[in-house]
C-alpha positions in Angstrom: 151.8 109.7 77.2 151.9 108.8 81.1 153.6 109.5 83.8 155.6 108.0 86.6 154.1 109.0 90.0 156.9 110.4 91.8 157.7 113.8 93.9 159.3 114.8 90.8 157.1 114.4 88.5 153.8 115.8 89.9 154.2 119.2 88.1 154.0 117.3 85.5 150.5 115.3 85.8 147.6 116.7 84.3 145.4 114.4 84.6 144.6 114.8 88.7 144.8 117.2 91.5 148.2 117.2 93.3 149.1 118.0 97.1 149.1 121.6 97.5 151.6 121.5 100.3 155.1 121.1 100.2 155.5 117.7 101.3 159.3 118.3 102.7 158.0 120.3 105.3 155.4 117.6 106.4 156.4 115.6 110.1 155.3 112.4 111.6 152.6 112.3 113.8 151.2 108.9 113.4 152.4 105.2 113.0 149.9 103.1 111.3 149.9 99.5 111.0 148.4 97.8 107.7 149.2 100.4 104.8 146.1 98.5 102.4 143.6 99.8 99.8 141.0 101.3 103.2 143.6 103.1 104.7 144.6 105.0 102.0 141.1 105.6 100.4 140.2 107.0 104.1 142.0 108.0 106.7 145.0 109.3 104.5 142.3 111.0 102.2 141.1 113.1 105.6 145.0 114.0 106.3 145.3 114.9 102.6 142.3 117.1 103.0 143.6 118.5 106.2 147.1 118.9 104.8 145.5 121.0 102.3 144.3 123.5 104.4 147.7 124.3 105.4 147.0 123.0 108.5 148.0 119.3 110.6 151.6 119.1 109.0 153.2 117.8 112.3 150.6 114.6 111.8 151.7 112.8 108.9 152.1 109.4 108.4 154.1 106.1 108.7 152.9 102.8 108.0 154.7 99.9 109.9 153.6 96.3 109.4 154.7 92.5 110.1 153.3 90.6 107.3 155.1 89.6 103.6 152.2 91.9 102.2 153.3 95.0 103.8 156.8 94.4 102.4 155.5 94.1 98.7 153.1 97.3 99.2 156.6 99.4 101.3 158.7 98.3 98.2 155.3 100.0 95.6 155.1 103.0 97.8 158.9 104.0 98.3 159.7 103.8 94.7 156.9 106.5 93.7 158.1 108.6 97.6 154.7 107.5 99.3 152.8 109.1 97.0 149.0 107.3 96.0 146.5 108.3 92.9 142.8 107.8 94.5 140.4 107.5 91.9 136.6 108.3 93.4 134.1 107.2 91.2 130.2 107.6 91.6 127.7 107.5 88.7 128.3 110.5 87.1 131.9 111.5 88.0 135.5 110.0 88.1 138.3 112.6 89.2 141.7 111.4 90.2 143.7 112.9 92.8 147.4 112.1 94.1 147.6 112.1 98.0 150.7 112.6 99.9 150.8 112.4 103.9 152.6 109.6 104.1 155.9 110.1 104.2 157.6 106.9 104.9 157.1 103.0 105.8 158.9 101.0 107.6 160.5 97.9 106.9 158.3 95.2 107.2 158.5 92.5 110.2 161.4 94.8 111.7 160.5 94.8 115.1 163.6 97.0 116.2 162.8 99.2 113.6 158.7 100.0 115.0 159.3 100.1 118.5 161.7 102.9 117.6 159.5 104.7 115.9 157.0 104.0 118.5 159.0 105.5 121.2 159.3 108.7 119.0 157.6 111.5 120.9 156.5 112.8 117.7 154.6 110.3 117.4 151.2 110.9 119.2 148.8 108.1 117.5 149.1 105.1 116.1 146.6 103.9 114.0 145.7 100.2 112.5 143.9 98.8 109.4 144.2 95.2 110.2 141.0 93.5 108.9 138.6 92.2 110.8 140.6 88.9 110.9 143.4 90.5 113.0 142.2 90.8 116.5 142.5 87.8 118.1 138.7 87.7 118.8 136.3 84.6 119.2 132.5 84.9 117.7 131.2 87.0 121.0 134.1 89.3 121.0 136.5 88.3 123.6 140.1 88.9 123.0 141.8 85.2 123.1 145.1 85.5 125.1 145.5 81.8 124.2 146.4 82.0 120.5 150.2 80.7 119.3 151.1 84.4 118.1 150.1 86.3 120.8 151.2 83.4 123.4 154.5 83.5 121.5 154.6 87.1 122.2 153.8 87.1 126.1 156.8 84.7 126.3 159.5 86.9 124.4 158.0 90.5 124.9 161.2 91.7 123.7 160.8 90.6 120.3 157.3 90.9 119.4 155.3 89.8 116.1 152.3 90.6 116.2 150.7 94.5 116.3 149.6 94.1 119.6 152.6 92.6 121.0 154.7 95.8 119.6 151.9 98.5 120.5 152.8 96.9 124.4 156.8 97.5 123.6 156.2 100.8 122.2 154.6 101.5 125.1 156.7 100.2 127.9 159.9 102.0 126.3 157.5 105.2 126.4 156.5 104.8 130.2 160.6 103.8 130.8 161.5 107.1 129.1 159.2 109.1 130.8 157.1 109.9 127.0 153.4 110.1 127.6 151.7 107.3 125.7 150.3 107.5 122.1 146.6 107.2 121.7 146.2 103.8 119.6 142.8 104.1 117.4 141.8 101.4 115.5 140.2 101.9 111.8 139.0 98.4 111.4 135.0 97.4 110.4 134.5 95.8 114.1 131.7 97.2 116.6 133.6 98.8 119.5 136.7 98.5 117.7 138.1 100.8 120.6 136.9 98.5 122.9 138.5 95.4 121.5 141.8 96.9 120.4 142.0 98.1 124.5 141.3 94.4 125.5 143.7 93.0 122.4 146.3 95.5 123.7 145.9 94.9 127.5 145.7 91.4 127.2 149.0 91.1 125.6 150.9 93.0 127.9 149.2 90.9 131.2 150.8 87.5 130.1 154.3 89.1 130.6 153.9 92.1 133.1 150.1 92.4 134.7 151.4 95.4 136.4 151.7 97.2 133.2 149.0 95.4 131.8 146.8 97.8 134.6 149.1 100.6 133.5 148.1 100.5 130.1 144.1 99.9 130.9 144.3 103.1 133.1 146.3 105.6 131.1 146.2 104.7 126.9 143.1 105.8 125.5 141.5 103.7 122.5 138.3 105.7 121.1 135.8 103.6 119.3 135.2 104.9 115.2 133.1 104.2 112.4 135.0 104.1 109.1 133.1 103.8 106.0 134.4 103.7 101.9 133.5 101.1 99.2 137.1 100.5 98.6 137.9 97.1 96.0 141.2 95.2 95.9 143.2 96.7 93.3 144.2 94.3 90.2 145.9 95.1 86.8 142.6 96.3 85.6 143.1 99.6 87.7 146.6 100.0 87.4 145.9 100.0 83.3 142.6 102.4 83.9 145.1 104.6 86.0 147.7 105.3 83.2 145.6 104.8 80.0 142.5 107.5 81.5 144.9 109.9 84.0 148.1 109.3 82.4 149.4 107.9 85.4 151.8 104.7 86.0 151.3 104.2 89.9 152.1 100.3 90.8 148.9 100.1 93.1 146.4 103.2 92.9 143.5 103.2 94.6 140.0 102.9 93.5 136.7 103.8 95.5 133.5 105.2 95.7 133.0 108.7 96.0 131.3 108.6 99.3 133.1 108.2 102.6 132.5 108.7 106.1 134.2 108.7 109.6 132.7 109.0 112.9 135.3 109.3 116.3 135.3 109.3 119.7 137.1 112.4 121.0 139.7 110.7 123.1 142.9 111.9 122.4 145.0 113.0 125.7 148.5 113.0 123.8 146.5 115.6 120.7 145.2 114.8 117.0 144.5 116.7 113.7 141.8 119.1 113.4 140.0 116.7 111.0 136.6 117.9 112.1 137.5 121.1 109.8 137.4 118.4 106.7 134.3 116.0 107.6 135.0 113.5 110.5 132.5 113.8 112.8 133.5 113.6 116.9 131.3 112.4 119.0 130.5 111.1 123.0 129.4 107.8 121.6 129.9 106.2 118.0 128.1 103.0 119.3 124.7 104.2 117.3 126.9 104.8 114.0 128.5 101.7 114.2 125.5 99.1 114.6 124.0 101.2 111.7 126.9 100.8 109.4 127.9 97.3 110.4 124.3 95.7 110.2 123.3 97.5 107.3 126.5 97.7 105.3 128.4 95.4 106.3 125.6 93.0 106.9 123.8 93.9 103.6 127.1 93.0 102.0 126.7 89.6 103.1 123.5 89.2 102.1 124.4 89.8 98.6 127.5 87.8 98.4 126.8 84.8 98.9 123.8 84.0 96.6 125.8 86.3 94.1 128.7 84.6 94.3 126.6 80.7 94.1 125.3 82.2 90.6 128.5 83.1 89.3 128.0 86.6 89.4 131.5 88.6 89.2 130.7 92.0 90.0 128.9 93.8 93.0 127.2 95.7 90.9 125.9 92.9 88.8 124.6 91.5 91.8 122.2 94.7 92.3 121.0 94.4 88.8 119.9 90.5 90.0 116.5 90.6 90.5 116.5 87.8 92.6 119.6 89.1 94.9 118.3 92.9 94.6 114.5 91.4 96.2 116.2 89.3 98.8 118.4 92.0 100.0 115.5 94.1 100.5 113.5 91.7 102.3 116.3 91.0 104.8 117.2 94.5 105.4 113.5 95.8 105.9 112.4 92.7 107.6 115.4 91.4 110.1 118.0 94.1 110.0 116.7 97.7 109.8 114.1 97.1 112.7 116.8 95.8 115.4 119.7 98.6 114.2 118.6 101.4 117.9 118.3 105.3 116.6 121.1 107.1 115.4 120.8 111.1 115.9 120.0 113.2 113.2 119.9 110.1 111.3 116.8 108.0 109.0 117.7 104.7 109.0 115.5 103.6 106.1 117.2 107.1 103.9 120.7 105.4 105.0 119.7 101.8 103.4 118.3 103.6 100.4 122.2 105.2 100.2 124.0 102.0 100.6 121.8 100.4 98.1 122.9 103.1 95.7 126.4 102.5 96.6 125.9 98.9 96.2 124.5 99.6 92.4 127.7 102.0 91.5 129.0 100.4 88.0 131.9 102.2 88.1 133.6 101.1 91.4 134.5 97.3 90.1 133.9 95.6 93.4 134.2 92.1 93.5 131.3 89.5 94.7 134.7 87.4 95.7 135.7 90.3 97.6 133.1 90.2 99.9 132.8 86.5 100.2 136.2 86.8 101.6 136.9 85.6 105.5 133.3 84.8 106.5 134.1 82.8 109.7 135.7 86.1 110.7 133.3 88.7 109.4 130.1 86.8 110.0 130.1 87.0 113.5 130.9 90.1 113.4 127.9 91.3 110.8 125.2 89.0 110.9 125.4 86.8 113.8 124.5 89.8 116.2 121.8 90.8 114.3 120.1 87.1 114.3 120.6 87.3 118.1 118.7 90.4 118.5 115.8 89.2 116.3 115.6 86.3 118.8 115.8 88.2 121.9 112.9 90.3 120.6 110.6 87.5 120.2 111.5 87.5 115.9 112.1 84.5 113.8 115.3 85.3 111.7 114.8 83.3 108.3 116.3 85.3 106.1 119.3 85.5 108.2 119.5 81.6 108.5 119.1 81.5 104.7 122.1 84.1 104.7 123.9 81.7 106.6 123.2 78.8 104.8 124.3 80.9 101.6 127.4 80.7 103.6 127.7 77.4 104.2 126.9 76.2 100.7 128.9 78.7 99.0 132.1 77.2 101.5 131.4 73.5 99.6 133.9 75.4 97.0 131.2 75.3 94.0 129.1 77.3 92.2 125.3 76.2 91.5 126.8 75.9 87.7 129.3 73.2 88.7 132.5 76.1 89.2 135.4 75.8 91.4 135.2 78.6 94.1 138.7 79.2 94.9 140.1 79.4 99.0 138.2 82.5 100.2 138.9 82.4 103.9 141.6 82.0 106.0 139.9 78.9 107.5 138.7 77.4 104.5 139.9 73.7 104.4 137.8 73.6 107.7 135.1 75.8 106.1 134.7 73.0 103.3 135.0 70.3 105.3 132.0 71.3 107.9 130.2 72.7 104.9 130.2 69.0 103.4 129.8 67.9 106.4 126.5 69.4 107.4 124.6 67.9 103.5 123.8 65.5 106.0 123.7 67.1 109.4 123.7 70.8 109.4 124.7 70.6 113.0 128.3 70.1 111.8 128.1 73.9 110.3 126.5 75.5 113.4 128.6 74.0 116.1 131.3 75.7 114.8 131.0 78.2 118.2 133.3 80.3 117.0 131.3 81.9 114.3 127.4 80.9 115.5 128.4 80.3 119.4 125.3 78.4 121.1 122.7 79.1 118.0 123.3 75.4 117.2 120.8 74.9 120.0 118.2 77.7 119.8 115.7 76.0 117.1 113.9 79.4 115.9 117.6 79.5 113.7 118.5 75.9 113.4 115.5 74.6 111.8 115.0 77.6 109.6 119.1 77.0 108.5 118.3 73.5 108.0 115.3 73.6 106.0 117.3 76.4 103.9 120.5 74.5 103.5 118.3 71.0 102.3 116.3 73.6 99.7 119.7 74.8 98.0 120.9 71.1 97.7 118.1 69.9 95.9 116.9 73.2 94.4 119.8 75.6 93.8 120.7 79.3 95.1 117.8 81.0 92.8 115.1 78.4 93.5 115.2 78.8 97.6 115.6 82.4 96.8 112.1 82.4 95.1 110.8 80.0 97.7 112.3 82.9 100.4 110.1 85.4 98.6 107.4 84.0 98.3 107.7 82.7 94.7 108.6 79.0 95.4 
């Protein structure tokens, strides 16, 4: 028989390990923005963790968000009292365990609501998970002060929408109240995510007040992290797993891999949890961890997906058991990725891709190939692009890459190698398909989008590689040119 996740029924689950801290007693410490899947597999795993120890309890959470899918996740949450089942799965082990350090959510898109809470002096960080996609960056990584929403906010700063636009409120009502300003870390899969949420932040505030705008530069600090967990979309094939193996009924559980890993800058004037007591790992400069993580991961991630996904291969893991994928993978890692990635202390980069490769291959976590064809135009110039920049500045020819990225491009034609509709997969996607079409018969069209590739379209150690790649997958198909890449063709 299951059980309805709620406060008052955890005595009652015996199926998974339960807070071991009274929740009542727990006070906010931190607003985060984007309450998803990664933010509750990670960040609110460490404060679970923490909270455990009896220790942290003024640092618990509330999520805040703007979007229709942070209402529909606040109305899942408050009718189970913010409580989530994480299920961690690796080979041999799947253990369930109900976190608890949230402790509320705002309503969604209430702007009144946030910059309340923002101006709490309780509240000492505030914390986003708000994709990649959610920065207002272009391909090199420069904020873009230009764009409707973030205009739209410098003209009515009284009313924001967007995160950054409300992080700027929060912290002008702070700075009017004389409340020293939160620290705003970002949890997001970008490198120098510090960096960029400082310039999204600043940026905002200078089209309305520069003068604050310099406030803000000179006093908020914005540490740079590496966040890392395998952590799938959930569907109704979790939620069913959930009650029918824990005997649990939560309406969106969350499902990763064991495995998980944060490293942070210690900048935190205003304070923060002792989370080094429970794994994260403070350091002077995460910069190392995160070109490791994004090219490799993140990067290896792409590699897979797209000849995956042009084969009509469903799961990740599936992919890894693809000869052909598994090969090309390799190849690209050993050959184009791992030798540009600088050291990383204490740290064997070729051990690291042997772990993610295993993490890749874990049956159990149900990751999608889909998943991680989503939102190219915004992740691939974030993971790949700056790794086939680096091979050219050190005199290398990236063709694996430009096959990667011709992968890309054919996979965005919206069909599969078998003749398959491939669903929208990208915020951008009717512009996707139409340059993807475009370039069958002038790949130019794809690479000029300067956005994603910015001048590459001109530098012909890429373009004529991508070229010759894109032509072999029209008139060959995905596991042909993969053969050809490796030698087999």
């Amino acid at each position: 028989m299951s059980v309805k996740l709620s406060a008052a029924t955890l005595p009652k689950l015996e199926g998974a390990t339960v807070p071991g801290y009274d929740r009542a007693k727990l006070k906010a410490g931190i607003l985060h923005f984007g309450v998803g899947n990664f933010h509750r597999a990670h960040q609110a795993v460490y404060l679970d963790d923490l909270f455990n120890t009896g220790e942290g309890h003024d640092w618990a959470l509330v999520g805040a968000g703007m979007l229709p899918s942070d209402a529909v996740m606040r109305e899942r949450l408050a009718a189970q009292d913010f409580l989530t089942t994480v299920v961690e799965q690796d080979n041999d082990r799947t253990a369930a365990r109900v976190t608890g350090p949230m402790i509320d959510m705002l309503p969604a898109g209430d702007a009144a609501a946030i910059i309340e809470k923002l101006t709490d002096p309780a509240i000492r960080i505030v914390s986003l998970t708000i994709t990649e996609g959610g920065y207002f960056i272009d391909s090199a990584g420069v904020f873009d002060p230009t764009h409707p929403a973030i205009a739209a906010d410098g003209a009515n700063p009284g009313a924001p929408k967007t995160v950054f636009g409300l992080i700027v409120a929060g912290l002008k009502a702070r700075r009017t109240a004389g409340i020293p300003a939160f620290t705003v870390m970002s949890c997001d899969n970008i490198p120098h995510n510090g960096h960029v949420t400082k310039a999204a932040v600043v940026g905002t505030a200078r089209l309305s007040d520069p003068a604050f705008a310099d406030w803000i530069a000179e006093t908020v600090a914005f540490p740079n992290a590496m966040v890392d967990r395998i952590t799938p979309a959930t569907s109704q094939r979790e939620i069913d797993h959930c009650r029918e193996t824990f005997g649990i009924e939560d309406a969106w559980p969350v499902y990763c891999e064991e495995f998980k890993q944060w490293v942070l800058e210690d900048k935190f004037p205003s304070g923060r949890p002792a989370l080094e007591t429970v794994g994260v790992e403070f350091v002077p400069d995460v910069t190392p961890y995160e070109h490791m993580k994004i090219r490799i991961l993140n990067g290896g991630h792409a590699v897979i997906a797209y000849p995956a996904g042009l084969m009509d291969v469903h799961f990740v893991h599936e992919a890894m058991e693809t000869d052909l994928v598994a090969r090309f993978l390799e190849k690209v890692e050993t050959e184009e990725i791992l030798p540009i990635v600088p050291p990383v202390p204490d740290t064997d980069l070729g051990d690291y891709f042997q772990l993610i490769k295993h993490r890749f291959a874990n049956p159990k976590i149900g990751d999608t190939v889909r998943r991680l064809c989503l939102d190219g135009s915004n992740r691939q110039p974030k993971f790949i692009v700056p790794s086939i920049l680096d091979n050219l500045k050190a005199g290398r020819e990236p063709v694996g890459l430009a096959l990667e990225s011709a992968l890309w491009c054919r996979y965005c034609r919206g069909v599969t190698d078998s003749g398959a509709v491939i669903e929208p997969n990208d915020p951008n996607w009717d512009r996707l398909v139409e340059r993807a079409k475009a370039a069958e018969t002038d790949p130019s069209a794809w690479l000029s989008m300067t956005d994603v590739y910015g001048n590459l379209a001109s530098e012909p150690r890429f373009a004529e590689p991508f070229a010759a790649w894109l032509k072999m997958l029209a008139e060959k198909g995905t596991a042909e040119t993969l053969k050809s890449y490796l030698g087999e063709g």
